[in-house]
N, CA, C and O atoms as CSV, one atom per row, in Angstrom:
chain,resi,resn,atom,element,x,y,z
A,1,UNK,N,N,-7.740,-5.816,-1.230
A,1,UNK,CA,C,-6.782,-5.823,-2.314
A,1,UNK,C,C,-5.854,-7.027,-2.111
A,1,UNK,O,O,-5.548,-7.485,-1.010
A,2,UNK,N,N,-5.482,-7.443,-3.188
A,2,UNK,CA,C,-4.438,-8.720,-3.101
A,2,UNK,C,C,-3.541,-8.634,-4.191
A,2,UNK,O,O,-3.696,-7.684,-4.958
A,3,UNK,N,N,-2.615,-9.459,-4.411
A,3,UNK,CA,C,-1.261,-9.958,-4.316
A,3,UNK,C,C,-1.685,-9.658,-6.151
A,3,UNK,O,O,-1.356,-8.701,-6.852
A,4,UNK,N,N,-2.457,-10.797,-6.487
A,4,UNK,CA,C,-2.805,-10.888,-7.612
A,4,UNK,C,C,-3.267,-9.595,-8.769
A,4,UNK,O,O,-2.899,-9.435,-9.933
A,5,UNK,N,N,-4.233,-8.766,-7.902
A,5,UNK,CA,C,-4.798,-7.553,-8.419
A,5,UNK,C,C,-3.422,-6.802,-8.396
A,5,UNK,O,O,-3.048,-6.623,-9.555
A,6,UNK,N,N,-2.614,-6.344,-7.551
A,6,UNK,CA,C,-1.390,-5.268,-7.599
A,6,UNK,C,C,-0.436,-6.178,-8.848
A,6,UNK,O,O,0.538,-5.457,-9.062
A,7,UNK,N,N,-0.364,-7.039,-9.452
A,7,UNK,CA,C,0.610,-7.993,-10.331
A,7,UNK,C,C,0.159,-7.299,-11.288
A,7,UNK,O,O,0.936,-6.798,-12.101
A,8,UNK,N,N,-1.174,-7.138,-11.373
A,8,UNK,CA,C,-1.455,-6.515,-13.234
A,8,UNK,C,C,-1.017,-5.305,-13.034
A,8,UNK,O,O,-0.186,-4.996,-13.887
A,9,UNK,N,N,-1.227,-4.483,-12.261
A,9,UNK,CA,C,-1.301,-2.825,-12.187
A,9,UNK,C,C,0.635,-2.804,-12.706
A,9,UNK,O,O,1.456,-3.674,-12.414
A,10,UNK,N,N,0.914,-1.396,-13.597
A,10,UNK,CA,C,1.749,-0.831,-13.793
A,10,UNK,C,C,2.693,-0.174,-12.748
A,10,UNK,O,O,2.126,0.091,-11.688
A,11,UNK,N,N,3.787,0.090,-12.805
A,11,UNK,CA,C,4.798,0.539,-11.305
A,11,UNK,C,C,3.737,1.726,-10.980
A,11,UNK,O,O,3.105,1.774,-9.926
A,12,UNK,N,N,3.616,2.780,-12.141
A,12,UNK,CA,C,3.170,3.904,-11.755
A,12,UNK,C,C,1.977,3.717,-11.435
A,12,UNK,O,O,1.659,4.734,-10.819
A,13,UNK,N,N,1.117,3.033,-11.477
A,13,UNK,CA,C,-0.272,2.912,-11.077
A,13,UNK,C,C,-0.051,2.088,-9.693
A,13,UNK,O,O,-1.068,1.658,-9.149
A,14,UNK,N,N,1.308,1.817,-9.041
A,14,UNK,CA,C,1.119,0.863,-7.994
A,14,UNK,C,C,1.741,1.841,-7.175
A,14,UNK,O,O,1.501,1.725,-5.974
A,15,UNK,N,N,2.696,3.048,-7.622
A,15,UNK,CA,C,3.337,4.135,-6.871
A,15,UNK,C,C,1.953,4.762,-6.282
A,15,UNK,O,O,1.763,4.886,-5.072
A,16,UNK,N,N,0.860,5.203,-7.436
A,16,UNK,CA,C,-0.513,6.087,-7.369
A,16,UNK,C,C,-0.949,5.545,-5.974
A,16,UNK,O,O,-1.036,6.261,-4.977
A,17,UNK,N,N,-1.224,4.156,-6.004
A,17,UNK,CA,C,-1.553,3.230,-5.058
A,17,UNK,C,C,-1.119,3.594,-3.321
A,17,UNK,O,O,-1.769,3.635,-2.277
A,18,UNK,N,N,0.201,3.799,-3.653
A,18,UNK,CA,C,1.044,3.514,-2.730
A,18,UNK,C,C,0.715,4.827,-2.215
A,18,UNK,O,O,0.024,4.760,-1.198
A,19,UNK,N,N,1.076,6.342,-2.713
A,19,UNK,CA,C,0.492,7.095,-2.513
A,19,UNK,C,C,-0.821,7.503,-1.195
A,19,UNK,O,O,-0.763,7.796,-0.001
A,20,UNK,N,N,-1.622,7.372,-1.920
A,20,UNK,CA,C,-2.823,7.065,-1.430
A,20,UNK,C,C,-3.416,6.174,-0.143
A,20,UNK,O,O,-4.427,6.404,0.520
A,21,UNK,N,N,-2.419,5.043,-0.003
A,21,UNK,CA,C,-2.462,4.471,1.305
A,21,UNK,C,C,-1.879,4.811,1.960
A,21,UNK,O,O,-2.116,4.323,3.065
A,22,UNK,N,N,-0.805,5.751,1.941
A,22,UNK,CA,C,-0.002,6.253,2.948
A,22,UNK,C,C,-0.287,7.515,3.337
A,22,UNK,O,O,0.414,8.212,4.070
A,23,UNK,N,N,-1.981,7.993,2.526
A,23,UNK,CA,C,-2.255,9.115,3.629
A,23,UNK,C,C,-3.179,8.865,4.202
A,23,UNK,O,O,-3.475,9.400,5.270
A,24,UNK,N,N,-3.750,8.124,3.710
A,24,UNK,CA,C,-5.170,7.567,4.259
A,24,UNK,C,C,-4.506,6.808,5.927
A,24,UNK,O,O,-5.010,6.733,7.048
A,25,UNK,N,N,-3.653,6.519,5.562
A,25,UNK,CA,C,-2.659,5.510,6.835
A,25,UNK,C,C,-2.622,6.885,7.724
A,25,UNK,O,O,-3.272,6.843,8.768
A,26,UNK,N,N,-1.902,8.147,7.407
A,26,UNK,CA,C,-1.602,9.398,8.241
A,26,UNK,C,C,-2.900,9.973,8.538
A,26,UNK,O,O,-2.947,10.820,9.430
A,27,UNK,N,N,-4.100,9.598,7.846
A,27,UNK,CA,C,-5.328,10.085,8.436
A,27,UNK,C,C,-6.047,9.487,9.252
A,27,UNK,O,O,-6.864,10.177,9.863
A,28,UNK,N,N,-5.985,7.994,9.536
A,28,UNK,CA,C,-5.984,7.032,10.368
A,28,UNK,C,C,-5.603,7.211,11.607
A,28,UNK,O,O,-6.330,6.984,12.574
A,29,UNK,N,N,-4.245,7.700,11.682
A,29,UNK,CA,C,-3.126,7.399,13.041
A,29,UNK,C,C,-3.902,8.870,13.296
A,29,UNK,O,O,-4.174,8.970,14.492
A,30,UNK,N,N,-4.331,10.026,12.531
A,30,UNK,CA,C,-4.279,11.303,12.793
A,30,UNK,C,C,-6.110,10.738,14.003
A,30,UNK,O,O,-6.329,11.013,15.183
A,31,UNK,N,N,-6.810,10.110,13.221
A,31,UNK,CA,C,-8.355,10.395,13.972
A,31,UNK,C,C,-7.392,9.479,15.462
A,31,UNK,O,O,-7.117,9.875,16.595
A,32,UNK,N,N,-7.157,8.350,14.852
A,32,UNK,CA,C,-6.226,7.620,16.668
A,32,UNK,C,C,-5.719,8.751,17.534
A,32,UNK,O,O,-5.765,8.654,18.761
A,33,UNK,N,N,-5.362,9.543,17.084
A,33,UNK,CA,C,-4.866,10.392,18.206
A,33,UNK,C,C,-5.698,11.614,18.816
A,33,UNK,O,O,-5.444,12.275,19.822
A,34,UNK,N,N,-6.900,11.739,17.805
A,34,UNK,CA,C,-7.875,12.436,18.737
A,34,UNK,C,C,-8.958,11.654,19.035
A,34,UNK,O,O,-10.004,12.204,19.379
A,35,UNK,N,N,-8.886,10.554,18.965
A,35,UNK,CA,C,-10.009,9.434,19.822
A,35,UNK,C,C,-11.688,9.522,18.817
A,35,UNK,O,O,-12.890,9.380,19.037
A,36,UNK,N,N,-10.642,9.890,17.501
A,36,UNK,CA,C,-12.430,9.584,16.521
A,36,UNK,C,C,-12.402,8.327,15.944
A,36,UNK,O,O,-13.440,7.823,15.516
A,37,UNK,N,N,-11.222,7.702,15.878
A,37,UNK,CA,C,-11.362,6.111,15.480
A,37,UNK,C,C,-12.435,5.518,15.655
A,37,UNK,O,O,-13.019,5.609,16.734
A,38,UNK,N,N,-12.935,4.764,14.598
A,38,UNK,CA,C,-14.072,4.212,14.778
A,38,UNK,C,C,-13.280,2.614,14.476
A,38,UNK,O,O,-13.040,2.030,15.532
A,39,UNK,N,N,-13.014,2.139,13.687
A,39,UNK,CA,C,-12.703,0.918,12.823
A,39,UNK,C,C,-11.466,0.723,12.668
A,39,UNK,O,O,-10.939,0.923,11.573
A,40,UNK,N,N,-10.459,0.102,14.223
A,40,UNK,CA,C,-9.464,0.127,14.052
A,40,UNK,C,C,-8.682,-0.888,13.388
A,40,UNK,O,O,-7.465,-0.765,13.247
A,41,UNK,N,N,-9.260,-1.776,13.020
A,41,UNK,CA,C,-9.203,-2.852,12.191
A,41,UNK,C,C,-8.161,-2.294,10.976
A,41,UNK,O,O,-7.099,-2.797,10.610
A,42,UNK,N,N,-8.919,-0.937,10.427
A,42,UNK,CA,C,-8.419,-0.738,9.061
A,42,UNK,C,C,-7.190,0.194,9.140
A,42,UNK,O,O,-6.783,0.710,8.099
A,43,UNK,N,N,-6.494,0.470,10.479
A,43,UNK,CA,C,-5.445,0.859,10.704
A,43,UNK,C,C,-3.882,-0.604,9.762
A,43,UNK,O,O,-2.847,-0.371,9.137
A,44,UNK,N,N,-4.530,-1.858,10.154
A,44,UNK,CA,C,-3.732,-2.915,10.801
A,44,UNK,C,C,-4.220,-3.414,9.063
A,44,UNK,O,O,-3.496,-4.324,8.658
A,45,UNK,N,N,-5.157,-3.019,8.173
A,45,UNK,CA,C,-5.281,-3.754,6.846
A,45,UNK,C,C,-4.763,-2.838,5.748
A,45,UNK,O,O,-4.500,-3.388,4.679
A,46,UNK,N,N,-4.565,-1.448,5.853
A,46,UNK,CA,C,-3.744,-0.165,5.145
A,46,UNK,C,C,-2.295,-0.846,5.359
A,46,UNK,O,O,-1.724,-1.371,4.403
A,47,UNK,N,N,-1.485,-0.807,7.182
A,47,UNK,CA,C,0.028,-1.589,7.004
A,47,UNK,C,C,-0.006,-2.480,5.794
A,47,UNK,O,O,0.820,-2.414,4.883
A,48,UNK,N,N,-1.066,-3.359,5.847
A,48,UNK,CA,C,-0.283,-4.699,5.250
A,48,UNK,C,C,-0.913,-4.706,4.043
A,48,UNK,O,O,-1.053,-5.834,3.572
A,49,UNK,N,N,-1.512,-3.432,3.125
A,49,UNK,CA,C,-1.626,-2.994,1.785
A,49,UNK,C,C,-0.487,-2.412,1.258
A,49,UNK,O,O,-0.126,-2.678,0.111
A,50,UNK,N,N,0.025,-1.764,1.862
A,50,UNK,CA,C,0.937,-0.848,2.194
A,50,UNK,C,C,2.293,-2.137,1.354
A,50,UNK,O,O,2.856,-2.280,0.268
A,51,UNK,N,N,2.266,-2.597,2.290
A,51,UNK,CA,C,3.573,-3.528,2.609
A,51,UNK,C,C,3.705,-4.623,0.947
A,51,UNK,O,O,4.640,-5.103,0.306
A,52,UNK,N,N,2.272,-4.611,0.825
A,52,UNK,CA,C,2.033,-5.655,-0.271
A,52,UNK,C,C,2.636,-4.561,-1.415
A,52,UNK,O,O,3.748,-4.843,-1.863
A,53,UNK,N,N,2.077,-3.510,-1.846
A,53,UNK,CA,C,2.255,-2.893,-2.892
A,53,UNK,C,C,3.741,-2.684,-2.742
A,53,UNK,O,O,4.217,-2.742,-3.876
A,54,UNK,N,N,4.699,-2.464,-1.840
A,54,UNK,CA,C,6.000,-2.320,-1.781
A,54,UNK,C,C,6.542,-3.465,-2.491
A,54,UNK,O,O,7.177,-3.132,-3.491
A,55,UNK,N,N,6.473,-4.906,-2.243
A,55,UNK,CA,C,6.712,-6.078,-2.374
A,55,UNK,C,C,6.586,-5.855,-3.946
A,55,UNK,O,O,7.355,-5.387,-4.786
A,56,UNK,N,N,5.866,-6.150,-3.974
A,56,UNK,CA,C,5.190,-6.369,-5.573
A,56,UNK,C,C,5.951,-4.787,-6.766
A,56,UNK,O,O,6.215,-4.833,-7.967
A,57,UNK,N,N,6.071,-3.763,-5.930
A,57,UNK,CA,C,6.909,-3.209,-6.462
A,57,UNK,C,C,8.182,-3.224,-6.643
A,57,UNK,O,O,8.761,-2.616,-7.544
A,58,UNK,N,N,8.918,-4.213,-5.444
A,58,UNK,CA,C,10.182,-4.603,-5.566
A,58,UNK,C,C,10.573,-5.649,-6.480
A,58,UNK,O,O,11.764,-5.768,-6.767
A,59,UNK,N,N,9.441,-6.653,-7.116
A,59,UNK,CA,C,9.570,-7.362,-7.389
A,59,UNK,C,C,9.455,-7.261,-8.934
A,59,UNK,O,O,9.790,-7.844,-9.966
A,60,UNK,N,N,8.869,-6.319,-8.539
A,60,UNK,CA,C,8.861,-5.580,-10.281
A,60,UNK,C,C,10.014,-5.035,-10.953
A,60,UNK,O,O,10.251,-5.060,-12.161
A,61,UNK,N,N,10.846,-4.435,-9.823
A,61,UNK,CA,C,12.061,-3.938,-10.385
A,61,UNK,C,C,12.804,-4.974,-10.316
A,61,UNK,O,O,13.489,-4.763,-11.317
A,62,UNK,N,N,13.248,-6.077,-9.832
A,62,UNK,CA,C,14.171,-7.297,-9.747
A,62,UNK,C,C,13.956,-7.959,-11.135
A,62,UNK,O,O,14.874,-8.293,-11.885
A,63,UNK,N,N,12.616,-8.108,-11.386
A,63,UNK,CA,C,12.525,-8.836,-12.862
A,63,UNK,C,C,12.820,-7.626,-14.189
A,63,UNK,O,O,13.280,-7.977,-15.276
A,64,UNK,N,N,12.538,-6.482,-13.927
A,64,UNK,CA,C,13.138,-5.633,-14.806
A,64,UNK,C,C,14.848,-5.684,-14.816
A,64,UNK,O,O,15.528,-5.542,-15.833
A,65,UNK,N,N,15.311,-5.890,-13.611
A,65,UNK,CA,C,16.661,-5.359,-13.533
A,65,UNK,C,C,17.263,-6.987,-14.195
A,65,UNK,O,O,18.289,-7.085,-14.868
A,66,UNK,N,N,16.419,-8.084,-13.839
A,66,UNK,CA,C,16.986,-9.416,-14.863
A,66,UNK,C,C,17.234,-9.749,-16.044
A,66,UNK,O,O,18.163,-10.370,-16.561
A,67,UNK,N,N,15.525,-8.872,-16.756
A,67,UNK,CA,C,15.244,-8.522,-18.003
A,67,UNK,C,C,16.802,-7.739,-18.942
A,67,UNK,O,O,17.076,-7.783,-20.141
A,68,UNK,N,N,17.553,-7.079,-17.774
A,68,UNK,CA,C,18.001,-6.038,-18.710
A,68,UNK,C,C,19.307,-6.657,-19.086
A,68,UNK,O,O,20.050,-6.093,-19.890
């Protein structure tokens, strides 16, 4: 996912988003802690999905809050 793709999506479709990576993130840390991790890679690419959709949601409200 990138920068570009989260720009079109709607707040609420980027909240849905946001959602969704943050359990998948708690189901992640959950297999890490009983040693079923397979692909820890995608621990470290959820953070920084995570982080992007925040951004891009902040940035959404800054140009709304300019707009107004």
């Amino acid at each position: 996912m990138n920068a570009k793709e989260l720009m079109e999506k709607t707040p609420d479709q980027l909240r849905d988003e946001l959602v969704q990576l943050k359990k998948e993130a708690f189901n992640l840390r959950f297999q890490q802690a009983t040693g079923q991790l397979e692909n820890t890679a995608r621990m470290r690419q959820v953070k920084r999905d995570v982080a992007r959709v925040n951004t891009v949601l902040n940035q959404k409200a800054a140009a709304a809050a300019q707009g107004e």
